[in-house]
VODREN-190105 format. One line per field, with one value per residue (C-alpha): residue number from 1; y, x, z. Coordinates in pm, whole numbers. Layout:
% VODREN-190105
n: c(NUM,...)
py: c(Y,...)
px: c(X,...)
pz: c(Z,...)
//
This chain:
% VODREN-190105
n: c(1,2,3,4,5,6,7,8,9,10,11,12,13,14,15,16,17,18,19,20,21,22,23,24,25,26,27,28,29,30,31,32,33,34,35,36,37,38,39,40,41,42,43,44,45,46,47,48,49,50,51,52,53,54,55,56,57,58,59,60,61,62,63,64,65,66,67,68,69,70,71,72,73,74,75,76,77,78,79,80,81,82,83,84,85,86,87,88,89,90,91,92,93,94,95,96,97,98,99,100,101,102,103,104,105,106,107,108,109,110,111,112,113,114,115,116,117,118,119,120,121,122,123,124,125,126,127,128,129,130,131,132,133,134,135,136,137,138,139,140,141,142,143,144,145,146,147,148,149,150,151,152,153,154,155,156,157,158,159,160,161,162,163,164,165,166,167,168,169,170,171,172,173,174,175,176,177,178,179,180,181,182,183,184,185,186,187,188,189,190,191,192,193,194,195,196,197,198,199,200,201,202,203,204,205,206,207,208,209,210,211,212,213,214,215,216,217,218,219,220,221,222,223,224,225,226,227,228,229,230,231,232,233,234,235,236,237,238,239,240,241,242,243,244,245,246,247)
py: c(2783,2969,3349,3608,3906,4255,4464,4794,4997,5326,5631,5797,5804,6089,6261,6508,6742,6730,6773,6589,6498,6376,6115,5894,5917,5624,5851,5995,5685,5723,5466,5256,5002,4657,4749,4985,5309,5622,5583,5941,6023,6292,6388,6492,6355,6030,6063,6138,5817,5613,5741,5676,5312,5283,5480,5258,4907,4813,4597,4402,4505,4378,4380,4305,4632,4844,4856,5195,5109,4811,5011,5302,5015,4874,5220,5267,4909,4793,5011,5298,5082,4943,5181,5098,4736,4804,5087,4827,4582,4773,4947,4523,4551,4783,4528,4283,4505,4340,4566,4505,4145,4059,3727,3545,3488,3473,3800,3982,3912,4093,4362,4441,4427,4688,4883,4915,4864,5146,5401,5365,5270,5596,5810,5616,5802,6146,6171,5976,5959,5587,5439,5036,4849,4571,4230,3944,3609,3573,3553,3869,4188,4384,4707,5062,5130,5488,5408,5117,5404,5689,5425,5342,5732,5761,5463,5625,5967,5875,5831,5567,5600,5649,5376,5076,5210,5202,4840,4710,4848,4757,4384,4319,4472,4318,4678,4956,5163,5107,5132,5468,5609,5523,5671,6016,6002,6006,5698,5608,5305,5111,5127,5056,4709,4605,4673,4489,4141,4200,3875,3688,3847,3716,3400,3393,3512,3204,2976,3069,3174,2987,3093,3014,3211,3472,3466,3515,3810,3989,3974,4140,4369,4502,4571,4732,4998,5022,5086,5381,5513,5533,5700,5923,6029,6111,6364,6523,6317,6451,6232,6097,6300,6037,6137,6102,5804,5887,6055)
px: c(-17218,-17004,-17071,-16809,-16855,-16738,-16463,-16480,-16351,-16402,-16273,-16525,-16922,-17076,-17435,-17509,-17805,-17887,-18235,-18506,-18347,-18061,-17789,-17512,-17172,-16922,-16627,-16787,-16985,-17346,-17550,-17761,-18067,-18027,-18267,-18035,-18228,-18001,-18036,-18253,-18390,-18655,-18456,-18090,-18089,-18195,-17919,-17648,-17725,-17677,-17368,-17264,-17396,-17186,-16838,-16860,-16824,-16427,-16346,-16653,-16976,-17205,-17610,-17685,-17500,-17693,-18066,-18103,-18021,-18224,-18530,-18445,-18389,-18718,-18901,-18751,-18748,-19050,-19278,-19279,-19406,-19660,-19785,-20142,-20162,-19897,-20149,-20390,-20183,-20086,-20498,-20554,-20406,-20685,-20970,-20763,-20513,-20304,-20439,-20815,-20836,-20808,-20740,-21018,-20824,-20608,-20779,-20448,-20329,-20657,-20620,-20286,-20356,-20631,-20406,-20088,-20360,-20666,-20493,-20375,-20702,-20758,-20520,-20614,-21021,-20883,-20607,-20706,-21064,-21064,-21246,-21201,-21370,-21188,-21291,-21200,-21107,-20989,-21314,-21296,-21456,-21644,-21478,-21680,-21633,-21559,-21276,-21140,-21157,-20995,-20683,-20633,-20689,-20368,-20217,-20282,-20111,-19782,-19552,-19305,-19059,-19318,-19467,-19163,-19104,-19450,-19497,-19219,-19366,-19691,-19581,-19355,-19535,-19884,-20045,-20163,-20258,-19918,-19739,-19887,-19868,-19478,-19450,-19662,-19383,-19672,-19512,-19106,-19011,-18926,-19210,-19409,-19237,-19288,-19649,-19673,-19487,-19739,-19846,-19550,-19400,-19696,-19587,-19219,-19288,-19523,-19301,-18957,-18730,-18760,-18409,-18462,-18776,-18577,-18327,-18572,-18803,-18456,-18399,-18709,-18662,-18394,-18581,-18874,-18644,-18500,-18789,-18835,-18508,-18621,-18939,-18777,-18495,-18742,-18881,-18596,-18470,-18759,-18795,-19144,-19353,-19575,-19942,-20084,-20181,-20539,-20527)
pz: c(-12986,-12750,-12721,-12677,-12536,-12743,-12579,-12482,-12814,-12673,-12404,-12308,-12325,-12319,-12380,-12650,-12779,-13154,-13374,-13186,-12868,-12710,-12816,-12653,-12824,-12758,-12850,-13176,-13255,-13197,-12991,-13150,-13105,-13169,-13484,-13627,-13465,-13332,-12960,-12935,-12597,-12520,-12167,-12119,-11786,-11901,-12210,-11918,-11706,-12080,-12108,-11736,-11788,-12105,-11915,-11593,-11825,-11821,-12049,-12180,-12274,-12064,-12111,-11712,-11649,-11885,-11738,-11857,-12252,-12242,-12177,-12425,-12719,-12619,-12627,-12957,-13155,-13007,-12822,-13083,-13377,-13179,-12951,-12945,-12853,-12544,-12427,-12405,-12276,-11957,-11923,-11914,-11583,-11462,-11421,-11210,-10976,-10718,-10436,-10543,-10447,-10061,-9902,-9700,-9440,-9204,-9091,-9015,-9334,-9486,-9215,-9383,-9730,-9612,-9397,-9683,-10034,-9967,-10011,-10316,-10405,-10230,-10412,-10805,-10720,-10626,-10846,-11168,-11080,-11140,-10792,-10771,-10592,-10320,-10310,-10115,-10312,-10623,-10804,-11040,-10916,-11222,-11236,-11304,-11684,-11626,-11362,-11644,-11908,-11682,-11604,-11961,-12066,-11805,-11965,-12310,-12235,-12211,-12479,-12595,-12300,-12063,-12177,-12166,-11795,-11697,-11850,-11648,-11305,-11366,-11520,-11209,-10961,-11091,-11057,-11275,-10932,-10787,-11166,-11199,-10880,-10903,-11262,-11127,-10887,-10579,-10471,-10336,-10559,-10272,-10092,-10398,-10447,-10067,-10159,-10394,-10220,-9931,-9998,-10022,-9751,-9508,-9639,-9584,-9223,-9186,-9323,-9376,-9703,-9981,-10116,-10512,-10498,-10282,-10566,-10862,-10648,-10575,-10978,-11053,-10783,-11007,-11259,-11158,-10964,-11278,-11441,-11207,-11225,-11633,-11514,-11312,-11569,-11778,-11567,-11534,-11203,-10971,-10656,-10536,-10322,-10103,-10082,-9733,-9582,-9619,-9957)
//
């Protein structure tokens, strides 16, 4: 079955405050969620960058182009309703972080995971008081309750929205530390996704570009700065503000 694509039906998008929020108008035709839900967002900024998504479409309406809605649906339609077990899906990320487990070698590659990893290992004790211990291998490293508890106790505070944004830079980056430390804006998005491709980085300089993986790494690249974008709407637009190297 062939799918084909709706038109654009409207003028103009725009962003409006009502009870509760913020909503997107197409026109005077309120956003929705794929579930039926108003499209109401805690942050004007975040309800302005909506309706910019939805304005800069021309004549179809295409998903890819909307990063931004995708994220607010999923806050709404799924996150919301089950709050709880996403919490603890993202805290799961805690006891096996990317930056906690250290190759055995080649010794330069360790020597950089050390270099660009500790101190956000660094910054995760002083700032959410959750220390974590680095191993090398990939035999699991048992983590100190406490620090587990104070990640998902971070995990835990934020809301719906905070939530969808935070899963997506923790699930593409493959770390709570670097996932929070993004979303507490201590951390340039960027950067943070460079961390986290240390290792496959090493390996493209080793052995050259593997161009389909290239293709699918570049994909999620999109994403997770999209999560961020999200994270950063939310907040009102506020840029990150690196700690120091030896925070």
């Amino acid at each position: 079955m062939s799918f084909t694509p709706q038109r654009r039906f409207w003028s103009r998008a725009a962003a409006r405050r009502e009870a509760g929020g913020f909503a997107v108008a197409l026109d005077a035709r309120p956003l929705r969620t794929p579930a039926g839900a108003t499209l109401r967002l805690p942050a004007e900024p975040l309800a302005a960058a909506i309706a910019a998504e939805w304005d800069a479409l021309e004549s179809e309406i295409d998903p890819r182009r909307l990063p931004l809605t995708r994220l607010a649906n999923s806050a709404i339609d799924r996150v919301a309703p089950q709050r709880a077990a996403v919490v603890a899906q993202i805290a799961g990320y805690g006891g096996t972080d990317l930056v906690c487990y250290r190759a055995e070698g080649p010794a330069a590659l360790a020597e950089r995971q050390a270099a660009s990893w500790d101190p956000w290992l660094h910054w995760a004790g002083h700032s959410l008081g959750a220390p974590l211990f680095a191993t090398r291998g990939v035999m699991p490293e048992r983590q100190p309750a406490t620090s587990l508890a104070a990640l998902a106790a971070a995990v835990a505070a934020e809301e719906a929205f905070g939530l969808v944004a935070l899963h997506d830079l923790v699930a593409l980056s493959g770390s709570l530390v670097l996932g929070l430390a993004v979303r507490h804006r201590a951390l340039d998005p960027a950067e943070a996704w460079t961390l986290s491709r240390l290792d496959e980085t090493w390996q493209t300089e080793q052995w050259g570009l593997d161009s389909e993986a290239e293709r699918a790494a570049e994909a999620s690249r999109g994403d997770f700065l999209a999560a961020a974008r999200f994270s950063a709407l939310l907040a009102g637009g506020a840029q990150a503000t690196r700690p120091p190297r030896d925070a």
